[in-house]
C-alpha positions as CSV (number, residue, x, y, z in Angstrom):
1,X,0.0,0.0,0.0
2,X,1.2,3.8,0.5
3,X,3.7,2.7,3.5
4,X,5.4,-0.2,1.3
5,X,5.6,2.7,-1.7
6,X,6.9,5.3,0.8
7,X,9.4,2.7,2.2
8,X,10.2,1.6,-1.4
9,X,11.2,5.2,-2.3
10,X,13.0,5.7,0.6
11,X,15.0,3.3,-0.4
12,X,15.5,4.2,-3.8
13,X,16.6,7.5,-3.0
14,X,19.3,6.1,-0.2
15,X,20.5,3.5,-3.1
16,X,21.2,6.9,-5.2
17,X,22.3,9.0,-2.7
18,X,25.1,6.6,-1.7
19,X,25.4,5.5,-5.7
20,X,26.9,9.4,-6.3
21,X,29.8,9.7,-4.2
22,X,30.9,6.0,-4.4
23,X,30.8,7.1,-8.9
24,X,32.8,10.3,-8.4
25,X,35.4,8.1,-5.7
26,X,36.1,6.1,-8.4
27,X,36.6,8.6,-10.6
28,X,38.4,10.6,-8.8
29,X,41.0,7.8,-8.2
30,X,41.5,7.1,-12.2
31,X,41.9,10.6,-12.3
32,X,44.6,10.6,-9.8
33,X,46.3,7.7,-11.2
34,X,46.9,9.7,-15.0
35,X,47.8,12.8,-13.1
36,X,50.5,10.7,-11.2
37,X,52.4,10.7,-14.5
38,X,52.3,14.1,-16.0
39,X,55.0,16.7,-16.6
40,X,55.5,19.4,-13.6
41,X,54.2,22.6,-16.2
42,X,51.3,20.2,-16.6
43,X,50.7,19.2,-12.9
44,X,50.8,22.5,-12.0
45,X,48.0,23.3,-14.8
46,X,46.1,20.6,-13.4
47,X,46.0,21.5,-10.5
48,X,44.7,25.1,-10.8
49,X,42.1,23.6,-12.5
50,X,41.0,21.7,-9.6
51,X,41.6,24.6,-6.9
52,X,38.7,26.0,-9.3
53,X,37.0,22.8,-9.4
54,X,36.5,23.3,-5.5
55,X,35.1,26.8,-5.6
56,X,32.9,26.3,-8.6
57,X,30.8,23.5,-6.3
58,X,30.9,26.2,-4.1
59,X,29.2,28.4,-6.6
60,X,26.8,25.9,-8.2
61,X,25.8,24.8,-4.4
62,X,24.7,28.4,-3.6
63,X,22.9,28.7,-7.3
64,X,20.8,25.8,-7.3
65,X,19.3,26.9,-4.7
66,X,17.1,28.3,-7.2
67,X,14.9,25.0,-7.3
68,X,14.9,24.3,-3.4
69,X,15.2,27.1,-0.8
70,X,14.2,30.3,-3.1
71,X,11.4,28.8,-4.7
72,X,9.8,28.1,-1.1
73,X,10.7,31.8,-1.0
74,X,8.4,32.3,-3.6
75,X,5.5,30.5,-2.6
76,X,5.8,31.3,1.1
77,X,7.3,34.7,1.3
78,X,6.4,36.3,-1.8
79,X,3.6,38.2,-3.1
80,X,1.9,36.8,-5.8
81,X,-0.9,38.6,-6.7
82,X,-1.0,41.7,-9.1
83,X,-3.8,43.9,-9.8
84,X,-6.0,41.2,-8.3
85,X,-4.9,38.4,-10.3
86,X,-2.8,35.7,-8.6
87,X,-0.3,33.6,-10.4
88,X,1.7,30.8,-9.5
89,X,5.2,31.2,-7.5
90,X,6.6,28.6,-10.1
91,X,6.7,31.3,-12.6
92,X,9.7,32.7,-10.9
93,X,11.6,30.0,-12.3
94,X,11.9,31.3,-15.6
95,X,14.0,35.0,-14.3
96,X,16.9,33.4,-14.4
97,X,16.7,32.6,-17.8
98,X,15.4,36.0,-19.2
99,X,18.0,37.3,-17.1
100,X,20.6,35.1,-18.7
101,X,19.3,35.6,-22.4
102,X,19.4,39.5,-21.8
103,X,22.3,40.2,-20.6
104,X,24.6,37.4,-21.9
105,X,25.8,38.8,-25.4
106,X,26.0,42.0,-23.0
107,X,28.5,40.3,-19.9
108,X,30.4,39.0,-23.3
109,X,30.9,42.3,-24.7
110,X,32.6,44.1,-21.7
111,X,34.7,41.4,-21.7
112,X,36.0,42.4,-25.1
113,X,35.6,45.7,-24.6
114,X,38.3,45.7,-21.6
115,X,40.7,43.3,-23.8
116,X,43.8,43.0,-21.9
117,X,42.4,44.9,-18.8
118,X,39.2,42.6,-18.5
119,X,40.0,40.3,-14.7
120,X,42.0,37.1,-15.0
121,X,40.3,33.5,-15.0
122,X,40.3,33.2,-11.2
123,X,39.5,36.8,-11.1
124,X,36.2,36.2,-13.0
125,X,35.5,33.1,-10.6
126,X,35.3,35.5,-7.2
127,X,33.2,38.3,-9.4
128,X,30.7,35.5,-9.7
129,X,31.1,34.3,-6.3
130,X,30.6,37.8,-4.5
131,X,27.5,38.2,-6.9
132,X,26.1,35.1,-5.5
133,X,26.8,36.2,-1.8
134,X,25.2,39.3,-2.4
135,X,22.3,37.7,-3.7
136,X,21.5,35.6,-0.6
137,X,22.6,38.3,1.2
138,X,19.9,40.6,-0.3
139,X,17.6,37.6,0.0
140,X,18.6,36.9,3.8
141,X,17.2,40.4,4.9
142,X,14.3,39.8,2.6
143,X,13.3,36.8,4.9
144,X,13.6,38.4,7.6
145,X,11.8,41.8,6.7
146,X,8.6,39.4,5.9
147,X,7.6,38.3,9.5
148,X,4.0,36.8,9.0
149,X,3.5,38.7,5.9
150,X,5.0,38.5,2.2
151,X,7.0,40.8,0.5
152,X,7.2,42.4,-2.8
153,X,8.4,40.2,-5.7
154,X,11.4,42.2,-6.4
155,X,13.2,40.9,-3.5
156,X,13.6,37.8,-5.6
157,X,13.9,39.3,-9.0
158,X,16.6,41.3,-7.6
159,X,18.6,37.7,-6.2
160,X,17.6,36.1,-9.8
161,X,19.2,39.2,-11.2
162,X,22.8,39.0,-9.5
163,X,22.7,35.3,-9.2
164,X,22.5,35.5,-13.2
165,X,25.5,37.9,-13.7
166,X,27.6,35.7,-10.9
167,X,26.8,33.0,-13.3
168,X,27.7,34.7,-16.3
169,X,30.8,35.4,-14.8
170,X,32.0,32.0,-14.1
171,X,30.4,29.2,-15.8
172,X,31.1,30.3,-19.6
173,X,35.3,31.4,-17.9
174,X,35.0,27.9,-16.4
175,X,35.0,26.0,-19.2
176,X,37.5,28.2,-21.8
177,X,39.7,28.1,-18.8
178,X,39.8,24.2,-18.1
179,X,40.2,24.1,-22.0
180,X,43.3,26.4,-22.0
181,X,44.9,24.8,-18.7
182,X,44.3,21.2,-19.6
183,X,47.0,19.2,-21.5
184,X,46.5,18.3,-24.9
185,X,45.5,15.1,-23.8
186,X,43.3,15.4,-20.9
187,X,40.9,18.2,-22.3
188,X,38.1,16.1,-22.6
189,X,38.9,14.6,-19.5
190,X,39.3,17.9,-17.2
191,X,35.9,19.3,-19.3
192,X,34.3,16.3,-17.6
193,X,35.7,17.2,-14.3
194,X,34.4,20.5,-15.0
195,X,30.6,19.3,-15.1
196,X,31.4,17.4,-12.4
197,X,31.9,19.8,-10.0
198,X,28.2,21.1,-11.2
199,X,26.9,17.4,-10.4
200,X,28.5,17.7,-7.1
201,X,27.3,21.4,-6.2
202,X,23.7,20.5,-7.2
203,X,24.0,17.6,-5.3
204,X,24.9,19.4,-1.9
205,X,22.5,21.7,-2.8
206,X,19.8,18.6,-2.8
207,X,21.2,17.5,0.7
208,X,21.3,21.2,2.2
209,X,17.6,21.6,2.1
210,X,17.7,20.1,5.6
211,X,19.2,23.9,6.6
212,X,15.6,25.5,5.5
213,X,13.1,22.9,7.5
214,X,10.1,24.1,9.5
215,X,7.8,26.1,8.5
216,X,8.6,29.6,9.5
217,X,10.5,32.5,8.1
218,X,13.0,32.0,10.7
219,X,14.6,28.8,9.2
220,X,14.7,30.8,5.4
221,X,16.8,33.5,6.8
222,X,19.3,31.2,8.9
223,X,19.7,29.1,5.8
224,X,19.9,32.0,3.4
225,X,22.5,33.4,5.9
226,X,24.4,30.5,6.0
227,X,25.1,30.3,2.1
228,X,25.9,34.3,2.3
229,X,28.5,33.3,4.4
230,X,30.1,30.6,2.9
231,X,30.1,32.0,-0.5
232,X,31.2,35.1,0.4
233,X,33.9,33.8,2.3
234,X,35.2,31.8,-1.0
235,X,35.5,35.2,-2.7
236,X,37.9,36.2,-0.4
237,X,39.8,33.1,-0.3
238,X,39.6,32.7,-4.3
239,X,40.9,36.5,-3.9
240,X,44.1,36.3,-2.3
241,X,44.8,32.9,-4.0
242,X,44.6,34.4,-7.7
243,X,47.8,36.2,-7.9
244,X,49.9,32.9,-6.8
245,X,47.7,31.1,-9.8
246,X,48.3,33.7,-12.1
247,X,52.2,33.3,-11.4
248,X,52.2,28.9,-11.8
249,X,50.4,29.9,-15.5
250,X,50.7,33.1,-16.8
251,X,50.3,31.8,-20.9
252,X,46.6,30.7,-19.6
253,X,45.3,33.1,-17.6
């Protein structure tokens, strides 16, 4: 009946749960065992591609929040009415793709515009990990304004907005940069490792939702502030690291 189909999905989602991390152990040992054997310019290349690796879970963690904690946001914090009419909170999940659409071509062109002056690889990284602080920042004191009530829509426009420029920042660097750092060999490879680190980030995000239980605003804003703080510390981090990763490869930065 419904307790031997609860139980039996249970299940299923333990089987998968431990399924993920036992897949990405083993490939994280083949990968060690190839990197065993490459040349020190190329080790070093490698590795700055994993030191990235690390903060772009980071980022991607914090992002996909997007289908979890800010779209209870939406339906529990968040005004949904206008002019009388009332439409669903799920329609916020298509901001962050208008957002991307618009201002894509536009991120793109003041890259080229700067040329030579536009900010390093790594420098790009901690642009988009500041925007994505900011954004939970913003949406942090949002929670917390709302008390019983909800609050105007454009608290979580406003997140959508800079959590779409943080990733316009770092996911289209990410993969030109693990395409320039990677040896000739590996570039498949390291682009694989790349969308890993996406896997794994979405995947904390899955197991983080624990952070946002109950059903008060309370549990938003300690959650929210939570993944402020982490992702704003890893700008920082990311920020004094850059200059050392410029200096191991200077051709690919």
């Amino acid at each position: 009946g419904a307790a031997g189909l609860a139980i039996g999905l249970i299940y299923g989602e333990a089987r998968i749960s431990a399924l993920f991390p036992t897949v990405v152990g083993f490939f994280f040992g083949y990968l060690i065992g190839i990197i065993r054997h490459l040349k020190s310019e190329e080790f070093r290349r490698v590795i700055v591609i994993f030191i990235l690796f690390v903060f772009s879970i980071l980022f991607w963690m914090t992002y996909e929040q997007a289908g979890s904690s800010l779209t209870l946001f939406a339906d529990r914090l968040t005004r949904t009415t206008i002019f009388g009419w009332t439409y669903p909170s799920s329609w916020f999940q298509s901001v962050p793709a208008l957002f991307v659409i618009i201002f894509a071509s536009i991120i793109g062109a003041v890259w080229l515009k700067l040329g030579d002056r536009q900010p390093s690889s790594p420098g790009k990284f901690t642009i988009g990990l500041f925007f994505a602080g900011i954004a939970f920042v913003v949406i942090a004191l949002a929670a917390n304004l709302a008390g019983s009530g909800r609050v105007s829509p454009m608290w979580l426009v406003v997140v959508y907005f800079l959590e779409s420029i943080g990733e316009l920042c770092l996911s289209p660097v990410g993969l030109s940069t693990v395409t320039k750092l990677s040896p000739g060999r590996m570039v498949g490879l390291m682009l694989g490792v790349w969308f890993l680190s996406i896997s794994i980030g979405s995947f904390i995000a899955g197991l983080a939702t624990g952070l946002f239980a109950g059903n008060d605003n309370a549990a938003l804003t300690r959650g929210f502030g939570i993944f402020a703080g982490i992702t704003l510390v890893a700008a920082i981090i990311l920020a004094v690291l850059t200059p050392p990763m410029k200096r191991i490869t200077p051709r690919a930065q």
